[in-house]
N, CA, C and O atoms as a GROMACS GRO file, in nm:
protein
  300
    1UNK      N    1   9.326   7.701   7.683
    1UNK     CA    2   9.451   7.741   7.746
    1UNK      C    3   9.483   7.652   7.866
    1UNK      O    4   9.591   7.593   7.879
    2UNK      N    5   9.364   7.645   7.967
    2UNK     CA    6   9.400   7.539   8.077
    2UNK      C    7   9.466   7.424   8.016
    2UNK      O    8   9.574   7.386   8.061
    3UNK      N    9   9.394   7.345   7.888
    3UNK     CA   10   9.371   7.204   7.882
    3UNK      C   11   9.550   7.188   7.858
    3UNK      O   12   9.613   7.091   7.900
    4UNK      N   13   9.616   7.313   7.777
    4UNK     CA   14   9.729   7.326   7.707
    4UNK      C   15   9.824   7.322   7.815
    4UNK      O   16   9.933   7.274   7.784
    5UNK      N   17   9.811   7.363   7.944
    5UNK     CA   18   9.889   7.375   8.082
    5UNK      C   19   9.893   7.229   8.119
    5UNK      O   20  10.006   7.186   8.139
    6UNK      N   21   9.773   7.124   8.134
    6UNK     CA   22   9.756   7.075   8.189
    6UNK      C   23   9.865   6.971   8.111
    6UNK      O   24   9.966   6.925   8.164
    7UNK      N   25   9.815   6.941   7.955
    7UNK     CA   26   9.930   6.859   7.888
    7UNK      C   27  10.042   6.898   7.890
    7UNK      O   28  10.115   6.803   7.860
    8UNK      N   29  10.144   7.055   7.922
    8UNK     CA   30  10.198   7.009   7.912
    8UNK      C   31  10.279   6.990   8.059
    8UNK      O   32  10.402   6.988   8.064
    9UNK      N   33  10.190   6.976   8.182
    9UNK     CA   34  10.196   6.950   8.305
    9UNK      C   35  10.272   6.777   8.267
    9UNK      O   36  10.380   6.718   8.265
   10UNK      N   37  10.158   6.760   8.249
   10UNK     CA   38  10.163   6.608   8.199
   10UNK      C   39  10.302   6.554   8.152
   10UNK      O   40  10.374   6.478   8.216
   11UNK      N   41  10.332   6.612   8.013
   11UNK     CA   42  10.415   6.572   7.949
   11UNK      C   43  10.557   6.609   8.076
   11UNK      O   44  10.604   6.513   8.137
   12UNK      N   45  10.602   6.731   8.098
   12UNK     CA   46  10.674   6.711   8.184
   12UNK      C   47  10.722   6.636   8.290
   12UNK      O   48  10.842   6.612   8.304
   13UNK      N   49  10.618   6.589   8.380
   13UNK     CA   50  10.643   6.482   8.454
   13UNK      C   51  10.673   6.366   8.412
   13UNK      O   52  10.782   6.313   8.437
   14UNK      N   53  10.584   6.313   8.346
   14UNK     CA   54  10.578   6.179   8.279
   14UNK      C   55  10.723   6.213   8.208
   14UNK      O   56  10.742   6.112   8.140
   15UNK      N   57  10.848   6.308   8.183
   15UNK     CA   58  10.922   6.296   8.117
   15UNK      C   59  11.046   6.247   8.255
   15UNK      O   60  11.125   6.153   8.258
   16UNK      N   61  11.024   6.335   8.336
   16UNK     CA   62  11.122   6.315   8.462
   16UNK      C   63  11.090   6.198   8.536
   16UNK      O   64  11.183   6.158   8.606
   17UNK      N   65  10.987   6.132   8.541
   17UNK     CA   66  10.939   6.011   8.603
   17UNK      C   67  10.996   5.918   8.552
   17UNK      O   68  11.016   5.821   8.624
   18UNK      N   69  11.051   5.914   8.383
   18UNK     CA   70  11.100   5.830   8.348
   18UNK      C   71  11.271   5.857   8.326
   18UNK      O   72  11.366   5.779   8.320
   19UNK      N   73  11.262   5.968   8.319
   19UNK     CA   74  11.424   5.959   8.336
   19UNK      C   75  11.481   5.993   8.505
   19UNK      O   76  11.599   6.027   8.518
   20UNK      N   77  11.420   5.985   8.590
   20UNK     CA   78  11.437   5.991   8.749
   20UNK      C   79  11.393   5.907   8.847
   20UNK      O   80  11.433   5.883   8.961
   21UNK      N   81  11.294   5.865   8.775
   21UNK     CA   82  11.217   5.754   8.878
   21UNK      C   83  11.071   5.813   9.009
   21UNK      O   84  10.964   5.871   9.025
   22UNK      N   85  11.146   5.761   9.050
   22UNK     CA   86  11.079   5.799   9.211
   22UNK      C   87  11.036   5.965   9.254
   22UNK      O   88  11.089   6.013   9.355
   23UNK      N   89  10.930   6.057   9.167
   23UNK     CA   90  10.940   6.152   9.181
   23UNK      C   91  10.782   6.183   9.295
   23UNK      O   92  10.692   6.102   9.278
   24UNK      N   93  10.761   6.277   9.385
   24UNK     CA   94  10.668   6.202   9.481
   24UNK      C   95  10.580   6.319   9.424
   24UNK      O   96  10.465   6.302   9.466
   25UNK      N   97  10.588   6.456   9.327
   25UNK     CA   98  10.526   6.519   9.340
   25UNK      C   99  10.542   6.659   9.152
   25UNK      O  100  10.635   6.652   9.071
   26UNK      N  101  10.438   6.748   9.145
   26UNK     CA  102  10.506   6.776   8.996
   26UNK      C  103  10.372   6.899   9.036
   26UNK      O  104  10.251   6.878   9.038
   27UNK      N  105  10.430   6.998   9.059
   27UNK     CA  106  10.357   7.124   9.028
   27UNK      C  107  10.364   7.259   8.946
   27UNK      O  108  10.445   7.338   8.996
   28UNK      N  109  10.301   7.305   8.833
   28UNK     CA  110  10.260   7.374   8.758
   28UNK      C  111  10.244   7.529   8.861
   28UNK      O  112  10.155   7.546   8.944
   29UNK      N  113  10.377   7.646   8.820
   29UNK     CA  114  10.296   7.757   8.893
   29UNK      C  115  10.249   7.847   8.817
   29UNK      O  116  10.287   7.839   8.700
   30UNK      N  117  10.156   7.962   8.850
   30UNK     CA  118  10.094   8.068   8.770
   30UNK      C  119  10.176   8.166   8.744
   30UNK      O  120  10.129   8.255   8.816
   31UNK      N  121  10.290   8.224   8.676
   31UNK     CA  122  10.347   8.313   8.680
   31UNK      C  123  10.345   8.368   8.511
   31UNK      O  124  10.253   8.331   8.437
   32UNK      N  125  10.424   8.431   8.476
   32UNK     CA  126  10.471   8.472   8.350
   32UNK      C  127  10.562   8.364   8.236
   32UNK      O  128  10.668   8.370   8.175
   33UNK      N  129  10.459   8.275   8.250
   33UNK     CA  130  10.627   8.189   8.174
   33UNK      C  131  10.583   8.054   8.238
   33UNK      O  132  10.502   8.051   8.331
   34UNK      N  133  10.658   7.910   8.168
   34UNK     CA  134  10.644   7.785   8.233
   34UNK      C  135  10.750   7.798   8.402
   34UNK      O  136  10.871   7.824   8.405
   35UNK      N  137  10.681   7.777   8.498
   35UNK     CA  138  10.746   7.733   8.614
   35UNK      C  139  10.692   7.621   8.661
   35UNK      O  140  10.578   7.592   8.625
   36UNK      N  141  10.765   7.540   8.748
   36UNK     CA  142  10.721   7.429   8.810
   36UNK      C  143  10.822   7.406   8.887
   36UNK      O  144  10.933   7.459   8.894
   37UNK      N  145  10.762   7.298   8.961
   37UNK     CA  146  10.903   7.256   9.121
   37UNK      C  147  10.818   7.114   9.125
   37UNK      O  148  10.696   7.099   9.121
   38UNK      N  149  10.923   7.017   9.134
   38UNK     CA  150  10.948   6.890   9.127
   38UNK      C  151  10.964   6.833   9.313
   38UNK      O  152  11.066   6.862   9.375
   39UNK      N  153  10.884   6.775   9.361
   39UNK     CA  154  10.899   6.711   9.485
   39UNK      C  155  10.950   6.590   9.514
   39UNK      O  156  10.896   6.500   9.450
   40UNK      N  157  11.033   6.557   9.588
   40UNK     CA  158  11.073   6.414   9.594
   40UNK      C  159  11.170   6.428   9.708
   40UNK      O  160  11.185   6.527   9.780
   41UNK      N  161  11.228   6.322   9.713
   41UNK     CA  162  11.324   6.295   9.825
   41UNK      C  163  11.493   6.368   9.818
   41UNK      O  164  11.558   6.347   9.715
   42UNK      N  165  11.532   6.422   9.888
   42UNK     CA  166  11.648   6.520   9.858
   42UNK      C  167  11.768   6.380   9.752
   42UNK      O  168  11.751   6.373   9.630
   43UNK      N  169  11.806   6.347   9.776
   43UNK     CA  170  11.879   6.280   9.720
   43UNK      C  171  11.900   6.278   9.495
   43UNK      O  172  11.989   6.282   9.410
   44UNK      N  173  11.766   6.269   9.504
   44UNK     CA  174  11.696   6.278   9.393
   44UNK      C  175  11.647   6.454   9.337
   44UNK      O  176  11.637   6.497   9.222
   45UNK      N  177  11.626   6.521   9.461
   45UNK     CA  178  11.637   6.647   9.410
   45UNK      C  179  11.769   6.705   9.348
   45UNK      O  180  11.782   6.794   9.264
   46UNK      N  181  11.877   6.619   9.421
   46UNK     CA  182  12.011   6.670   9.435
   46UNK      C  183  12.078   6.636   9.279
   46UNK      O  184  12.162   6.712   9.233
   47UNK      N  185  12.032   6.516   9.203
   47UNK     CA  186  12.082   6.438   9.096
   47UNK      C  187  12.002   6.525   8.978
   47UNK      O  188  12.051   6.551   8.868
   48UNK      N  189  11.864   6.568   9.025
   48UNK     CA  190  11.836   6.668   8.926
   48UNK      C  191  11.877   6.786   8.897
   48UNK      O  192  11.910   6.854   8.800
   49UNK      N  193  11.865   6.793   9.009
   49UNK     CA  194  11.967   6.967   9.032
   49UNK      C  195  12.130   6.984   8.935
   49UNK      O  196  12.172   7.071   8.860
   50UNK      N  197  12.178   6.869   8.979
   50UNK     CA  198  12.306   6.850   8.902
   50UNK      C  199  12.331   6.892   8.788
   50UNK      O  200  12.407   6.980   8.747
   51UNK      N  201  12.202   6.764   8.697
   51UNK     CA  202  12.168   6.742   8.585
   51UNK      C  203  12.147   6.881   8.534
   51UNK      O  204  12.222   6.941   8.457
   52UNK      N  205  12.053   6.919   8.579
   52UNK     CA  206  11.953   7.034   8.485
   52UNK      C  207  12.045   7.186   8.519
   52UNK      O  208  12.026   7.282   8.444
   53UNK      N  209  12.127   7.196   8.617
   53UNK     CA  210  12.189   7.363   8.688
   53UNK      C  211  12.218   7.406   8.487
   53UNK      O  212  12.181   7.509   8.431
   54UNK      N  213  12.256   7.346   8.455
   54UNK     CA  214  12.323   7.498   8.301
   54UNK      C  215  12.203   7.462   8.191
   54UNK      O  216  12.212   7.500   8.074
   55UNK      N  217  12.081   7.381   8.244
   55UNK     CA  218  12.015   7.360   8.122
   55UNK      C  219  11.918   7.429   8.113
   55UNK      O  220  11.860   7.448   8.006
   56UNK      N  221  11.883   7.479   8.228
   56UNK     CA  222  11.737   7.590   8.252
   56UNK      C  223  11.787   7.755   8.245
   56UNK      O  224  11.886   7.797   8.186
   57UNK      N  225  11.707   7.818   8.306
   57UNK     CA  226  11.738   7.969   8.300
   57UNK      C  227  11.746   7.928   8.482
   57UNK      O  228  11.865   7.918   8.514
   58UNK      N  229  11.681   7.911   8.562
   58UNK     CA  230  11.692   7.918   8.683
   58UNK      C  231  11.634   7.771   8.768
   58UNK      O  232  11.525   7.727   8.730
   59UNK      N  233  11.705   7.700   8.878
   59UNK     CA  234  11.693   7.647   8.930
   59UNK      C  235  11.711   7.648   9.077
   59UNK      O  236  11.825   7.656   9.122
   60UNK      N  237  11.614   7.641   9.152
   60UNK     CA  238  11.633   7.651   9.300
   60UNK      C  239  11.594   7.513   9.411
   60UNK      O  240  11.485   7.459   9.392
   61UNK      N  241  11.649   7.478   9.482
   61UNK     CA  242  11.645   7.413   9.560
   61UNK      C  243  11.594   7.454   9.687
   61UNK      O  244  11.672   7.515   9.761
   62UNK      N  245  11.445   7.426   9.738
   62UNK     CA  246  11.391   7.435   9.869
   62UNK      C  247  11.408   7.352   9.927
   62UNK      O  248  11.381   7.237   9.892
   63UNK      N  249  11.477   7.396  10.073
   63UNK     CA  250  11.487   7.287  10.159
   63UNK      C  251  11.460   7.336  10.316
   63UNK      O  252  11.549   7.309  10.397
   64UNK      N  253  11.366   7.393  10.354
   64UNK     CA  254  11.357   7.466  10.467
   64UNK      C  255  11.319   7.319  10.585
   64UNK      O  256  11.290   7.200  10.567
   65UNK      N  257  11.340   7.410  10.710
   65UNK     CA  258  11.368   7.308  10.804
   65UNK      C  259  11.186   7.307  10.773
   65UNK      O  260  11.130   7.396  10.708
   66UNK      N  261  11.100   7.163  10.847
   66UNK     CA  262  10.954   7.116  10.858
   66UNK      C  263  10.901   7.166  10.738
   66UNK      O  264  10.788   7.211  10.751
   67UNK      N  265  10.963   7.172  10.590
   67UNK     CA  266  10.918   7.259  10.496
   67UNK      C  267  10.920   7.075  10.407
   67UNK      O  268  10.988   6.977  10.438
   68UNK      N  269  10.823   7.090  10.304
   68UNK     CA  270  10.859   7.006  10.172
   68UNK      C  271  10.991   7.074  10.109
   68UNK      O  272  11.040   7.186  10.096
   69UNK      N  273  11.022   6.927  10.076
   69UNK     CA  274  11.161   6.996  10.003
   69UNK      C  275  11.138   6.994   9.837
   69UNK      O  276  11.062   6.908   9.794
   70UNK      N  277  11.198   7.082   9.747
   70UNK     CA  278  11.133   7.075   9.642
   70UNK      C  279  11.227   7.145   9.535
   70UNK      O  280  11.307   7.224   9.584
   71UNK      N  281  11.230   7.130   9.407
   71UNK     CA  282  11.350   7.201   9.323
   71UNK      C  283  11.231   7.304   9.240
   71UNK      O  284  11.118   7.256   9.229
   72UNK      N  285  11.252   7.422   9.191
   72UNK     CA  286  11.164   7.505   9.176
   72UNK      C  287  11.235   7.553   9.020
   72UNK      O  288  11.337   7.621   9.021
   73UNK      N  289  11.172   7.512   8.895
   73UNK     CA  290  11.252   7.513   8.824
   73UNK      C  291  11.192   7.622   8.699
   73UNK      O  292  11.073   7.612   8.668
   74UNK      N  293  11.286   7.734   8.626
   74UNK     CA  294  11.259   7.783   8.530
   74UNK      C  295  11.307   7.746   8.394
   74UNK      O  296  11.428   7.766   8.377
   75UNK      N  297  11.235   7.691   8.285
   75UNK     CA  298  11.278   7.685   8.151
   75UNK      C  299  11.393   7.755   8.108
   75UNK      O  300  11.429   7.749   7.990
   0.00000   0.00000   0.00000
């Protein structure tokens, strides 16, 4: 089950890395379901955000002040 998280950790990034570029960061969370949040430079959060708002079930944008900024994304 891990190894199955981990590929498809993998595969995800390695998918946005190549269609985004410059991504600084790619985390896997524990919940009910695939979640993850994508780290990088706002600019680039902002072009994903764009992209992906009607393609997921939920997308959020963290941007707290001294916080990482980060898009927090549901399938």
């Amino acid at each position: 089950m891990e190894s199955e998280k981990q590929n498809l950790a993998s595969e995800i990034f390695n998918d946005i890395q190549r269609d985004y570029g410059d991504v600084e960061k790619f985390v896997m969370e524990d919940e009910d379901g695939p979640v993850f949040c994508i780290y990088a430079d706002d600019d680039l959060l902002w072009k994903i955000f764009e992209d992906w708002m009607d393609e997921v079930s939920s997308i959020e944008f963290n941007a707290g002040t001294n916080e990482d900024h980060y898009l927090r994304v549901i399938p």
